[in-house]
N, C-alpha and C positions, 0 to 999 in steps of 0.2 A: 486506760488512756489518761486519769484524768492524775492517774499516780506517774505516768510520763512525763506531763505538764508543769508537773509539781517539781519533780527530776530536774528536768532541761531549765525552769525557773532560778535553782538551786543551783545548778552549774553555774547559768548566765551570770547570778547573785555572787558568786564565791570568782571567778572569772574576770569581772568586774570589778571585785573588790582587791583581787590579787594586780590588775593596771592600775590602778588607782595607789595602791602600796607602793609599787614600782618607781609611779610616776611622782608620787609624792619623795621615793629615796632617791630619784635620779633630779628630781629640783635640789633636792639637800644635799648630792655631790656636786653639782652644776655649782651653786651657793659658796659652797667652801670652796671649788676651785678658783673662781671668781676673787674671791677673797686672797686666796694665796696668791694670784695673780695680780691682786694692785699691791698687796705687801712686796712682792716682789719689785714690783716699779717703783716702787717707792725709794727702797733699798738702793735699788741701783742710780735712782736718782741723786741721792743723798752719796754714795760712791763717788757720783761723776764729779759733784761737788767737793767733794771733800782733796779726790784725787785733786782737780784746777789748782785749788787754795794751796795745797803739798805743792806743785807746782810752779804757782807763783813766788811762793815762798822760799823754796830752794833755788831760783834762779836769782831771785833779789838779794838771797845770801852770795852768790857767787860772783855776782855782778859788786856786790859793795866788797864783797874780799880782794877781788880784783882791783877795783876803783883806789879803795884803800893805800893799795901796796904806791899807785901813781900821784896820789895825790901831792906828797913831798916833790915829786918832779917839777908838779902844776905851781906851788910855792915856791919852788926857784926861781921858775921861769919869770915868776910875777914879780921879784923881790929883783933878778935880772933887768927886767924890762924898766922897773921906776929906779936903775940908776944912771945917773948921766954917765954921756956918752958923748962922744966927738964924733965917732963913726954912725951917723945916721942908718945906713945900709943896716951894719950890725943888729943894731936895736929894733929893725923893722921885721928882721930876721926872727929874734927873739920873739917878739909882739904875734909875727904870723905863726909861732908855733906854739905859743898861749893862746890863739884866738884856736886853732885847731883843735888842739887838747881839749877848750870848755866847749866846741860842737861835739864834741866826741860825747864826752860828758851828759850835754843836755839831750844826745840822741838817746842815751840808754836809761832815760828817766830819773838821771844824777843832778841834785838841784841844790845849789848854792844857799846856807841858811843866811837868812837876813836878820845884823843883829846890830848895826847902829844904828840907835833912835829908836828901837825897841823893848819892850818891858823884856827883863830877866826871865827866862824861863828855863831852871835845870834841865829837861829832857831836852833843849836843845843846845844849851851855853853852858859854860863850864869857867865862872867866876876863876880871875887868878889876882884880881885885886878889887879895890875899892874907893873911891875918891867924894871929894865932898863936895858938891858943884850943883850952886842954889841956879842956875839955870835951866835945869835938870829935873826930870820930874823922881822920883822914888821910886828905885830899883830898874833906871833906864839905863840905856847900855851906852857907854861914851866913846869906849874905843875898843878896836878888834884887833888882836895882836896874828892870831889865825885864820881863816876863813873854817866854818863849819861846812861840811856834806850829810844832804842824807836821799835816799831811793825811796820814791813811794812814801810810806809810812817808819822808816827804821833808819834811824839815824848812822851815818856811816863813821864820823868825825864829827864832834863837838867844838862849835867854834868855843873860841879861849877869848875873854870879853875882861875889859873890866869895867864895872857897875858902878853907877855914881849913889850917891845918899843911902 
C-alpha cells in the first residue's frame, strides 16, 4: 500500500509538473503572440501614415501641375484688368473673372507669395535684378514684376522680384 502511495504521489508529482511545462509553454506562445500582434499594429499604423503623406503629396503635385498650366491666364487677366479702359462694363467683366479665378485658387489651398516689403528669400523669389535704394532695408524686395504661387508647403511658381541693396 504504502508502495501505491508512493506511485500515485509520483504520478501526481510528474502530472503536475507536465501542467505546469505546459502552462508555463503556453504563456511563452500567448507572449510572442502578443508581441507579433502590436508589431503588427504598429506596422500598419505607420502604413496608414505613410500611405495619407503619399497622398497628400501626389494630389498637391497634381493640383500645382494643374494650377501651374492657369496661372499665365490669371496674369492676363490682371495685366487686362489695370489697363484703362472707356468701356467700364468690359473692365468689370475682366475684374469678375480674375476675382473668380483667385476664389478658385484660394479654394484648393493655392496661396499668393507675398513679396513686397519683404526680406529676399530664394525658395520663394527668384532675384531678376537689383537696385540701390537707401530707403530700403538689405536684401528687401522693391518691386514684383510676377506674382509667385505656392500649395501648402511646395512652391508652384516663383515670384520674379527685384531686390534693393
Amino acid at each position: 500500500m504504502a508502495e501505491e502511495k508512493q506511485t500515485e504521489v509520483k504520478e501526481e508529482n510528474e502530472t503536475e509538473k507536465k501542467l505546469l511545462e505546459q502552462i508555463e509553454s503556453k504563456k511563452a506562445e500567448l507572449e510572442e503572440k502578443d508581441d507579433r500582434l502590436k508589431r503588427l499594429m504598429a506596422e500598419f499604423d505607420n502604413f496608414k501614415k505613410r500611405s495619407q503623406k503619399e497622398r497628400d503629396s501626389l494630389y498637391n503635385s497634381l493640383v500645382s501641375d494643374i494650377f501651374q498650366n492657369l496661372l499665365p491666364v490669371i496674369d492676363n487677366l490682371e495685366k487686362a484688368s489695370s489697363v484703362k479702359t472707356e468701356d467700364e462694363n468690359y473692365k468689370q467683366g475682366v475684374e469678375m473673372v480674375l476675382k473668380q479665378f483667385k476664389e478658385v485658387l484660394n479654394s484648393n489651398g493655392v496661396k499668393e507669395i507675398e513679396s513686397i516689403g519683404q526680406t529676399f528669400n530664394p525658395e520663394l523669389h527668384e532675384a531678376i535684378g537689383s537696385v540701390v535704394d537707401e530707403n530700403l532695408g538689405e536684401k528687401e524686395i522693391k518691386e514684383e514684376y510676377r506674382k509667385g504661387y505656392m500649395i501648402g508647403d511646395k512652391v508652384i511658381r516663383h515670384s520674379l522680384v527685384v531686390v534693393a541693396n
